[in-house]
C-alpha positions as CSV (number, residue, x, y, z in Angstrom):
1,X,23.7,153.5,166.9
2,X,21.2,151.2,166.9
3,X,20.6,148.1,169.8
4,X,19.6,145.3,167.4
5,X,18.7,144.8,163.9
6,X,15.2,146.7,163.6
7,X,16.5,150.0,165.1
8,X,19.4,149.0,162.4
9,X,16.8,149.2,159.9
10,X,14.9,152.4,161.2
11,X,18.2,154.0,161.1
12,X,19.1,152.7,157.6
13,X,15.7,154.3,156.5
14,X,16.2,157.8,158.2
15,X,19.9,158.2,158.0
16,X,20.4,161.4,156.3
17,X,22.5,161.2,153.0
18,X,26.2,162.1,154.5
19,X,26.2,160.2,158.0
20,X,28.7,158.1,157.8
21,X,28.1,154.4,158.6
22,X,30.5,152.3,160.4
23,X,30.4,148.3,160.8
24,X,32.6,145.5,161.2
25,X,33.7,144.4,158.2
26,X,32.1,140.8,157.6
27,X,30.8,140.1,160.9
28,X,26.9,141.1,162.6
29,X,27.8,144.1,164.3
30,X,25.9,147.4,165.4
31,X,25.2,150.0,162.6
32,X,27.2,152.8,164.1
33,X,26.2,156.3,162.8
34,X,28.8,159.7,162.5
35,X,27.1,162.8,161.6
36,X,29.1,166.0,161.0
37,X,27.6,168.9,159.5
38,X,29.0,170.1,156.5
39,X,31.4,167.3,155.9
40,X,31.3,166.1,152.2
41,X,34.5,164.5,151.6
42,X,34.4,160.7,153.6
43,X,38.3,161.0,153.8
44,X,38.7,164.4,155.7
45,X,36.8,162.5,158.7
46,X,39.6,163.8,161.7
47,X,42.2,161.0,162.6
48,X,41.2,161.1,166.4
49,X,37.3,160.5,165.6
50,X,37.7,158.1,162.9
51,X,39.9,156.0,165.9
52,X,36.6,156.3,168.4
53,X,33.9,155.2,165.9
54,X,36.4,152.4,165.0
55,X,36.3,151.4,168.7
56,X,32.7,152.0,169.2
57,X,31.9,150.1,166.3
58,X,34.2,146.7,167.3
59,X,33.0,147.2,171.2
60,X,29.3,146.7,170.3
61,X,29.7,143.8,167.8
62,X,29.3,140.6,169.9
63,X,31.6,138.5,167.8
64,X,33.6,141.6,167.0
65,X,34.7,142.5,170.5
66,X,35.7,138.9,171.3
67,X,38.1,138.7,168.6
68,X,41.8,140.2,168.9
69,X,41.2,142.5,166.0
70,X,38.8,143.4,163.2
71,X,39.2,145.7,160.3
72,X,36.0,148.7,160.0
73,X,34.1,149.2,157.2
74,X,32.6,152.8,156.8
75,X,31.0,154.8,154.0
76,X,28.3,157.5,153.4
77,X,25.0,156.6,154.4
78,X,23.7,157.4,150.6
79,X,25.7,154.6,149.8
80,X,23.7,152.0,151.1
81,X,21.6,149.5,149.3
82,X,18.2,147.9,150.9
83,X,16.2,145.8,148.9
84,X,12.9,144.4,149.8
85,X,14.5,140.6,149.9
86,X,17.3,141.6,152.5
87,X,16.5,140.4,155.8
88,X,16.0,143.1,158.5
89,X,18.9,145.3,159.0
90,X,21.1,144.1,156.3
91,X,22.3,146.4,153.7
92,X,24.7,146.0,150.7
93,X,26.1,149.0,148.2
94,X,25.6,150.9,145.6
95,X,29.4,151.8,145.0
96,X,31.5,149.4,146.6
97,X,34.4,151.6,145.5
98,X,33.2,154.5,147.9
99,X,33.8,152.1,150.7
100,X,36.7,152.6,153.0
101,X,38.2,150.3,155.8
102,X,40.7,150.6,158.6
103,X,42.5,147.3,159.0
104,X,43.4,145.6,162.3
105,X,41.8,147.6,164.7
106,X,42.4,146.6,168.2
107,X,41.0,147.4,171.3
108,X,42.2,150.3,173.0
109,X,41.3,151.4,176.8
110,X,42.2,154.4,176.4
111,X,40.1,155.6,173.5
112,X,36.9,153.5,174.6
113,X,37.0,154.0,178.1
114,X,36.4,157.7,178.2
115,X,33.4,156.7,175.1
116,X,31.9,155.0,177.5
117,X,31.8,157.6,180.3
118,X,30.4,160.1,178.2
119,X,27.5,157.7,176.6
120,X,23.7,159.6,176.4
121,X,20.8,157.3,175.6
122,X,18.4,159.5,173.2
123,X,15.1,158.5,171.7
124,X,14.8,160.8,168.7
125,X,12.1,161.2,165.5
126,X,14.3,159.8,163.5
127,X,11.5,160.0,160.6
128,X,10.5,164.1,161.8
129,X,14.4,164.4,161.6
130,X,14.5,163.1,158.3
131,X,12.0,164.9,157.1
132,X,13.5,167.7,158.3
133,X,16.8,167.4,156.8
134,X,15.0,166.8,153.3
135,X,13.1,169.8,153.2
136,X,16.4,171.5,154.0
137,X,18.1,169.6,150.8
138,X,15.4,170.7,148.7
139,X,15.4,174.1,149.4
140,X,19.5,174.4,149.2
141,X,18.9,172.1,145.7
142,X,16.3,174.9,144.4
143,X,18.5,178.2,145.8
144,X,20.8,176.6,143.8
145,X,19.1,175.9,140.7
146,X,17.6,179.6,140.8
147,X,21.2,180.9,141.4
148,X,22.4,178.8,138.1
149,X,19.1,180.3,136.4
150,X,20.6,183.3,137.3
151,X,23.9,183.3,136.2
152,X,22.8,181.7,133.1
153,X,20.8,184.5,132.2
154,X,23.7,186.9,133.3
155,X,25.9,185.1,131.0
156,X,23.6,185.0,128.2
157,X,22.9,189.1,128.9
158,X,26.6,189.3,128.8
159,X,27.2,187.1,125.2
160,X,24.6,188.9,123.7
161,X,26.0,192.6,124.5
162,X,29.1,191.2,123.2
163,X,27.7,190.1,119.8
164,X,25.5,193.4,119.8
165,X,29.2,195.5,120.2
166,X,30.5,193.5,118.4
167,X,28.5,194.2,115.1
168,X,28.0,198.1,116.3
169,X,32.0,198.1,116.1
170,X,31.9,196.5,112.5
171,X,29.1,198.6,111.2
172,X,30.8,201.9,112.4
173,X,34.4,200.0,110.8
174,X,32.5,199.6,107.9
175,X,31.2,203.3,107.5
176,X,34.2,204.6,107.9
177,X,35.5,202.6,105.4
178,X,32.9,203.4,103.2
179,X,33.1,207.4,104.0
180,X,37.0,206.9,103.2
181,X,36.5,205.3,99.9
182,X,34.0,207.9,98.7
183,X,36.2,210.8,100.0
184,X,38.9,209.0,97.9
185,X,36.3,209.0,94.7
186,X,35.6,212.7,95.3
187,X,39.0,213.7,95.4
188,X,39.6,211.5,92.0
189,X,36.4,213.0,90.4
190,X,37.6,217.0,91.6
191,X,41.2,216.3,90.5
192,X,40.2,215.1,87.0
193,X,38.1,218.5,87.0
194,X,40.7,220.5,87.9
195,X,43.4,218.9,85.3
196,X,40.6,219.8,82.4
197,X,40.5,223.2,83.7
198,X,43.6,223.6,83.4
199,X,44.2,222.2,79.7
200,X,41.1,224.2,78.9
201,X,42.8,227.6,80.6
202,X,46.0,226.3,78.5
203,X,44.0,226.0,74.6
């Protein structure tokens, strides 16, 4: 979570693709930051933790936390949109389909209060952290593409030993047939010969 709008924007920068990002919707809040490993689906976010970044995100908006309630906006951080006009720490979207919101949240005690025990001030490299992360995406991109290689080429194997049975199958169909046919002819060709003998042995 970031204190004011420039660690807003360091955080917009070096947020890695599938944090989530919380704010209240249509006031100047704190950008408030979930990161789960592993999560790709922004709607499986657990009920219970959706309800404390909801509360988190309305108790550090100064106009947020003043008013009765607010509804939550939240999406993936690859969402995002920064142009080099925007003022520092605003963002728009680049999907404003993949947005989500929870309407009228109110403050609760009971959820916040406990948030607030267990708060830990950390410093980190966001940048060395982002960095981090990409080289990790990159690598899990290219396993993936050399897997896909891979089972292209298996496939490709595989359609071409089918094609090559296939036509080893028709060939040998085709042989026999022919073998069949000629058998036929001799038969026709010794029968004839033996009919001639015999009206031969009968003159």
């Amino acid at each position: 979570m970031g204190k004011d709008k420039f660690e807003n924007e360091d955080l917009i920068q070096y947020s890695f693709p599938k944090d989530i990002w919380f704010h209240v919707d249509d006031l100047s809040s704190a950008h408030v930051y979930l990161r789960l490993e592993g999560l790709d689906d922004i709607d499986k976010v657990p009920v219970d933790l959706l309800s404390e970044m909801c509360q988190l995100t309305k108790a550090n908006s100064i106009e947020g936390s003043k008013k009765k309630e607010v509804a939550i906006v939240y999406t993936f951080a690859e969402n995002l949109l920064k142009e080099s006009d925007m003022q520092v720490g605003a963002v728009s979207f680049k999907d404003f389909k993949a947005k989500r919101y929870v309407k009228a949240v109110h403050k609760d005690k009971e959820v916040l209060n406990p948030l607030k025990k267990s708060k830990r001030e950390e410093f980190p490299d966001l940048q060395a952290l982002y960095n981090d992360k990409m080289k990790d995406l990159i690598k899990a991109e290219q396993r993936e593409k050399t897997f896909a290689k891979i089972k292209e080429k298996e496939q490709e194997a595989e359609a071409k030993k089918k094609i090559k049975e296939a036509k080893m199958a028709k060939e040998i169909k085709e042989k026999e047939m022919q073998e069949f046919f000629e058998k036929v002819e001799e038969e026709k060709v010794q029968n004839t010969d033996d009919n001639e003998n015999l009206l031969d042995d009968f003159w």
